[in-house]
C-alpha positions in Angstrom: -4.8 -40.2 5.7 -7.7 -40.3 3.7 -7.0 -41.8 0.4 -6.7 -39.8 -3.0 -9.0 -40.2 -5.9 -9.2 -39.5 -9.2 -12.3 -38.2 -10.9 -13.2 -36.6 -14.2 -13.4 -33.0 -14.9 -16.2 -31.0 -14.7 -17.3 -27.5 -16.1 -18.3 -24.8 -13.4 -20.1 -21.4 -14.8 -19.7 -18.6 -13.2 -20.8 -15.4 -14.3 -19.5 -15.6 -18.0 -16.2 -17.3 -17.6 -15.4 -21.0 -16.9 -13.7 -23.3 -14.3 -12.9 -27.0 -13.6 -14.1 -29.0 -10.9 -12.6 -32.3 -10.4 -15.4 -34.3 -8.4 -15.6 -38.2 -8.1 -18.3 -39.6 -9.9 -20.3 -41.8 -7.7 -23.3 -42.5 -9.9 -25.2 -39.2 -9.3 -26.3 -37.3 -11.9 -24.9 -33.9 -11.0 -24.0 -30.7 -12.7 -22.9 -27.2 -11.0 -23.1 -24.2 -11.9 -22.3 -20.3 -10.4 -25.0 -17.6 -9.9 -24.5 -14.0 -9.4 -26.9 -12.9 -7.0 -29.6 -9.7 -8.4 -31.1 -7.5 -5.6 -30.3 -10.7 -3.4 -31.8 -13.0 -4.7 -30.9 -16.0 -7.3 -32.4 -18.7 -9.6 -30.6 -22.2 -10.0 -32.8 -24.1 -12.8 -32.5 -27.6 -12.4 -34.0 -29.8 -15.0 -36.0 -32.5 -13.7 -37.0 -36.2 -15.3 -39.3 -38.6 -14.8 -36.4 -40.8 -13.4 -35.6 -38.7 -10.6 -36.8 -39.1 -6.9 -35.5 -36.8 -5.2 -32.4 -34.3 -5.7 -30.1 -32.3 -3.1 -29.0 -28.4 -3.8 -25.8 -27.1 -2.3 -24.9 -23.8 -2.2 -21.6 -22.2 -1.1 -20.6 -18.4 -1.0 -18.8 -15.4 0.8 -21.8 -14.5 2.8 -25.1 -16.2 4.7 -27.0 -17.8 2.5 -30.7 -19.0 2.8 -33.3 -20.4 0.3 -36.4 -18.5 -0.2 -38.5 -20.4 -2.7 -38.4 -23.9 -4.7 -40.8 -23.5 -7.8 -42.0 -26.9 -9.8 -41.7 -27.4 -13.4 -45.3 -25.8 -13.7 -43.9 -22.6 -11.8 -45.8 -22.9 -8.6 -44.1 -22.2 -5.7 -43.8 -25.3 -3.8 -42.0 -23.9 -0.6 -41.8 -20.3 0.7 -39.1 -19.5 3.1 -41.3 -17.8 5.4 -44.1 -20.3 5.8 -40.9 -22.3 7.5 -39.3 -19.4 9.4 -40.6 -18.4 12.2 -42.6 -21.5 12.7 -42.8 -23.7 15.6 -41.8 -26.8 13.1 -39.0 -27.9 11.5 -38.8 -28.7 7.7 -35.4 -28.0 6.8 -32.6 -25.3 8.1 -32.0 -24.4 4.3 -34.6 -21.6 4.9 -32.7 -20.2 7.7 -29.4 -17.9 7.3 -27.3 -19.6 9.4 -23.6 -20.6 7.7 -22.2 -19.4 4.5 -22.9 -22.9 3.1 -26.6 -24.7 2.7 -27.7 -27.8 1.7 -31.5 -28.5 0.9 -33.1 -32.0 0.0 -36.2 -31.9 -1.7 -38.8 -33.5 -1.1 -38.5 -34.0 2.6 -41.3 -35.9 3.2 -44.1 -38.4 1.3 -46.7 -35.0 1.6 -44.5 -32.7 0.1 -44.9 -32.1 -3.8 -43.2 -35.0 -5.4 -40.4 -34.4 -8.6 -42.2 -34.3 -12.2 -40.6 -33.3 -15.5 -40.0 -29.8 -15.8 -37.2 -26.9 -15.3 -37.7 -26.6 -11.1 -36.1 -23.4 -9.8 -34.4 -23.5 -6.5 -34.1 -19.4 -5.5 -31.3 -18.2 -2.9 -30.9 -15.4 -0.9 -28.0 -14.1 0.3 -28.3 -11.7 3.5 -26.1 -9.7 6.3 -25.7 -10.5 9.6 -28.7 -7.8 10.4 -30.9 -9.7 7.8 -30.4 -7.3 4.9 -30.6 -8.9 1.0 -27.1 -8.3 -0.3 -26.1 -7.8 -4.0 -23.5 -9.2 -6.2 -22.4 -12.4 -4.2 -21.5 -15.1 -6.1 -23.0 -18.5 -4.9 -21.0 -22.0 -6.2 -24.2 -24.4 -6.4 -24.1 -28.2 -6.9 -27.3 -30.3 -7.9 -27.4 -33.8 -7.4 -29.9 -36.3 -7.9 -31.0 -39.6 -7.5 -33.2 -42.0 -9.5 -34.9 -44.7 -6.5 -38.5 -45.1 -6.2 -38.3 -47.8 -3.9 -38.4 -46.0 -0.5 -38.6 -49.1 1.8 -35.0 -49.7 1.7 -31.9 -47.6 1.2 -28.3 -47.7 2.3 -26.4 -44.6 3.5 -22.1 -44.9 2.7 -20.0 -43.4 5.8 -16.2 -42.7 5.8 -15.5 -43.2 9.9 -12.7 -41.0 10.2 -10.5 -41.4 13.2 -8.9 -38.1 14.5 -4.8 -37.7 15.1 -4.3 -40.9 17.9 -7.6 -42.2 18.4 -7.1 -45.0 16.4 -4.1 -45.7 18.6 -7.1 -46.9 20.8 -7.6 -50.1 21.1 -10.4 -50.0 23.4 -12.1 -47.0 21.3 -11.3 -49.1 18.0 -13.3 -51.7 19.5 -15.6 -49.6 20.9 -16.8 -47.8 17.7 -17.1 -50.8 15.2 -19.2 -52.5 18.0 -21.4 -48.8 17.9 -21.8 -49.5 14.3 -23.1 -53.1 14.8 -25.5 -51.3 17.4 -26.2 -48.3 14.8 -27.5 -51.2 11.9 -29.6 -52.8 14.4 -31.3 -49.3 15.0 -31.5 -48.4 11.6 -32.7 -52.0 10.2 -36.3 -52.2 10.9 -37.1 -49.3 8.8 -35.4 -50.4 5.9 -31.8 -48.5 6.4 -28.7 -49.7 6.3 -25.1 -48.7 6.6 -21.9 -49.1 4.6 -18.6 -47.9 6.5 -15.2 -47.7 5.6 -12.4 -46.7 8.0 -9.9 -43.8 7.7 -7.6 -42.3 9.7 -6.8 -38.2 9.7 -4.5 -35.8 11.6 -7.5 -33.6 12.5 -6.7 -33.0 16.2 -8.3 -34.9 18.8 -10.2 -31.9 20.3 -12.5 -31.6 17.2 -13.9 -28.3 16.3 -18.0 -27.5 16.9 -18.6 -28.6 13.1 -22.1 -26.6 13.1 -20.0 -23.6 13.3 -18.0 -24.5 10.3 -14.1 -25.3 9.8 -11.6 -25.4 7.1 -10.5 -28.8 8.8 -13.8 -30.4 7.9 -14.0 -28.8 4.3 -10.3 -30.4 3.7 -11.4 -34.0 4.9 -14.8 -34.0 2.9 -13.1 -32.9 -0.1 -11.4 -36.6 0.1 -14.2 -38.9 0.4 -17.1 -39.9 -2.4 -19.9 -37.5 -3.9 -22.1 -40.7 -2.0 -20.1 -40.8 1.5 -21.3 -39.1 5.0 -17.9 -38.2 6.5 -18.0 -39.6 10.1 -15.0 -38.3 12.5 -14.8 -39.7 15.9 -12.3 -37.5 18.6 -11.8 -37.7 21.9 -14.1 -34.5 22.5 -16.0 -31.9 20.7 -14.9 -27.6 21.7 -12.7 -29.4 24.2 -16.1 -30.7 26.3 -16.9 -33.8 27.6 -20.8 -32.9 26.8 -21.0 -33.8 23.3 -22.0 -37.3 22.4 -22.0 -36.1 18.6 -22.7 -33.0 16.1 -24.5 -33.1 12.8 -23.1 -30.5 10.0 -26.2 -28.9 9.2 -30.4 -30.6 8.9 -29.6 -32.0 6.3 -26.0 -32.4 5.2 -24.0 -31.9 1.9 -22.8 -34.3 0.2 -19.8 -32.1 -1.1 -17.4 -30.4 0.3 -18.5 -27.6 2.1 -17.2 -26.1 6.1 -19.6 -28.0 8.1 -19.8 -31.6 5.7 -19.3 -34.0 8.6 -20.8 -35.4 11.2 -18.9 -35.5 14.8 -18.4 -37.9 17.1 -16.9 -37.6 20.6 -15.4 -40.8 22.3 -15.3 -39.7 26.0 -18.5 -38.5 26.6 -20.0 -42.0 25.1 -17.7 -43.6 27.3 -19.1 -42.5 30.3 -17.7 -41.2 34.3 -15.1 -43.8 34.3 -14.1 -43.2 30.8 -14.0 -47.0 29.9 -16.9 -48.5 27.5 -19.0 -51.1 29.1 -22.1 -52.5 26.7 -24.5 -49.3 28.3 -21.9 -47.0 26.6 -21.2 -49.1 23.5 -24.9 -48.8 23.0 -25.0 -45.4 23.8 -22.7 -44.4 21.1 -24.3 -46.5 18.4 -27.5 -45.0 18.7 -25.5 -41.6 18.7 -23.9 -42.4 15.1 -27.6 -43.5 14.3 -29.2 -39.9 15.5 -26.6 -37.6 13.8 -26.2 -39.4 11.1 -30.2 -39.3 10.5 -30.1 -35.7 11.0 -27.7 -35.6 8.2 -30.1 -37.0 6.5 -32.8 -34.6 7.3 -34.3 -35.5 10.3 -34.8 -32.7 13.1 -35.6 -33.4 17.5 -39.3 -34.5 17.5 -39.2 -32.4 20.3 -36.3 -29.4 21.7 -35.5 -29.1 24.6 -37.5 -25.9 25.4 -40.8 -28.5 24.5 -41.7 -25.4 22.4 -40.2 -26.2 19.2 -41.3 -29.5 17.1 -40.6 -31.3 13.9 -43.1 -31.1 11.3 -43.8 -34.8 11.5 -47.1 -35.7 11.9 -46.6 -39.2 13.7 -44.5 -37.5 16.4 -46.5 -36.6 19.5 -46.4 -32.6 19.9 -45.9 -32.7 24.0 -45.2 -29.8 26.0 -43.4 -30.9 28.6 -40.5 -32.6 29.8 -42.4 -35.5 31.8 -44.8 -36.1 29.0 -42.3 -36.2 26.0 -39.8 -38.3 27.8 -42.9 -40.6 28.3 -43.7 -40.3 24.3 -41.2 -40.3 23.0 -38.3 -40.9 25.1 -37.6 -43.9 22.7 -36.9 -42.4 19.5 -33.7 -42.2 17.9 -34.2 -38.6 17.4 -35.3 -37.9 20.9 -32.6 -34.6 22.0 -31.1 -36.2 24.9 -30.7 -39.4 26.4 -33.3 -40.3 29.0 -31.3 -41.9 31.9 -31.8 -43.3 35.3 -29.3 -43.8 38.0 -28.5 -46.5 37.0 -29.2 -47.0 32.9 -30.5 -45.7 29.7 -33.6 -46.0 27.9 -32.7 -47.7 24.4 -33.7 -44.8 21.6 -34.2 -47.1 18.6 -37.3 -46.5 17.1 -37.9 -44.1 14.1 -42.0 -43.3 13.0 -42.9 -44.1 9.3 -42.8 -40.8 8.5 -39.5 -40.0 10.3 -38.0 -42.9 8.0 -39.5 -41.7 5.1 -37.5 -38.4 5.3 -33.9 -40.6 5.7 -35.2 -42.6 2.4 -35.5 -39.9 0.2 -32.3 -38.1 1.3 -30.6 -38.2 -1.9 -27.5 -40.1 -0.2 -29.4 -43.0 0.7 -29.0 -45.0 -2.1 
């Protein structure tokens, strides 16, 4: 299992009375606090230094949750939910209702307004299903920060978390810490490193979709570092053979929430014959590299649909498939793997601006 760890206590507001949260220091400044939402809509105040680079808001509550506004320490609104919405680009899935949990990274990226000394306001919404504010709901949110201005290199810490059996494996074993040598050789040029640790879990084999949220995932998280990515590999994903690997959410938390983790899935890296030859070791390293970066914040330069981009500047806008697999059929963040009969096309690279997002993801340290 995961091991236990002690941490000190912290105090958690909510409405007027007071809780404890035990969270394991890691070196990030953090503090939490509860809001009551008013006419669906609430303020976390977050005060900012000079030290600061970048900081990462999580919210948690009974009901969908989105962000609608981030206001500086001068109180100009920086970001408006929908300026993001309904665009064909990508900035962060914070401003979209999606889960009952959120996670939102500010900045993203070198052009978006940079962290200065003030009182910055992060404002939630909380919504129904048929997009209607709600009242009342209590939102559990967590600030953390970090204090790196050097944005040339970084390291991201990842608990790889073997579900029940799979590290019975010896093949897979193998398979996977290869992957990671692959997923540092990726990753490396740009200034990015990895740290891993290995665990082992009785999560079941047949992982749960972890974009849709599960208690399984909260659980796990809740035992690694307020600095760890929480890796799982299984044998498949919603029982499907399809999934290479899931992301949490764009980006992910760094505390415990339902979708904290990032997923992979053995057997479809593996290949027809279900046996890893260097192709598929490859493959699966480049797989940790992708979700792991979209953890970090990074979205598909391109979906699948060739409708829908990321709101990356040095990433060719194409429109089709034959164009973008010739553009950009070599990034790491490219949304499928562009194979012929007989091999892959090695997806390693990442833009300036595409690493420039992972860098100031407050877990890169």
């Amino acid at each position: 299992m995961l091991p236990p760890g002690g941490c000190p206590v912290r105090w958690t507001i909510i409405g007027l009375g007071f809780l404890t949260a035990c969270v394991e220091d890691k070196g990030f400044p953090s503090s939490t606090q509860g809001l009551v939402t008013t006419n669906g809509t609430a303020v976390l105040s977050i005060e900012v230094d000079a030290s600061m680079t970048s900081f990462l808001v999580t919210g948690v509550a009974s009901e969908l949750l989105a962000i609608d506004s981030i206001r500086d320490g001068d109180g100009e609104t920086i970001l408006q939910w929908d300026d993001w919405y309904t665009q064909p680009t990508y900035l962060t899935a914070a401003v979209w209702p999606l889960a009952t949990d959120l996670a939102l990274n500010w900045p993203v990226r070198a052009e978006d307004v940079p962290l200065s000394p003030g009182i910055w306001e992060v404002e939630f919404s909380s919504v129904s299903t048929k997009g209607v504010y709600l009242d009342g709901v209590k939102i559990e949110a967590t600030t953390q920060a970090k204090s790196d201005a050097d944005l040339t290199g970084g390291t991201v810490k990842v608990v790889i978390a073997y579900a029940e059996g799979v590290d019975e494996d010896v093949e897979v074993v193998s398979a996977v810490e290869d992957a990671v040598e692959r997923w540092r050789e990726v990753w490396g040029p740009v200034g990015l490193s990895v740290s891993e640790r290995y665990a082992t879990t009785d999560i079941p084999a047949n992982l749960p979709y972890v974009g849709d949220g599960h208690s399984d995932f909260e659980d796990l998280s809740d035992q690694v570092g307020s600095d760890e990515v929480l890796v799982i590999v299984g044998e498949t994903i919603r029982s499907e053979e399809v999934y290479y690997g899931v992301s949490g959410n764009i980006p992910g938390s760094l505390i415990s929430t339902p979708r904290s983790a990032v997923t992979i899935g053995w057997l479809a890296n593996s290949g027809l014959d279900g046996s890893f030859s260097p192709d598929d070791i490859r493959l699966m390293g480049e797989t940790m590299a992708h979700e792991v970066s979209h953890y970090a914040g990074l979205f598909h330069p391109v979906e699948t649909t060739f409708e829908l981009w990321d709101a990356v500047s040095d990433t060719v806008n194409c429109e089709d498939q034959l164009s973008c697999e010739h553009h950009l059929g070599d990034n790491l963040m490219f949304p499928y793997p562009v194979c012929s009969t007989f091999s892959c096309t090695p997806q390693d690279q990442l833009t300036e601006i595409q690493a420039g997002i992972a860098h100031r993801y407050t877990g890169t340290q």
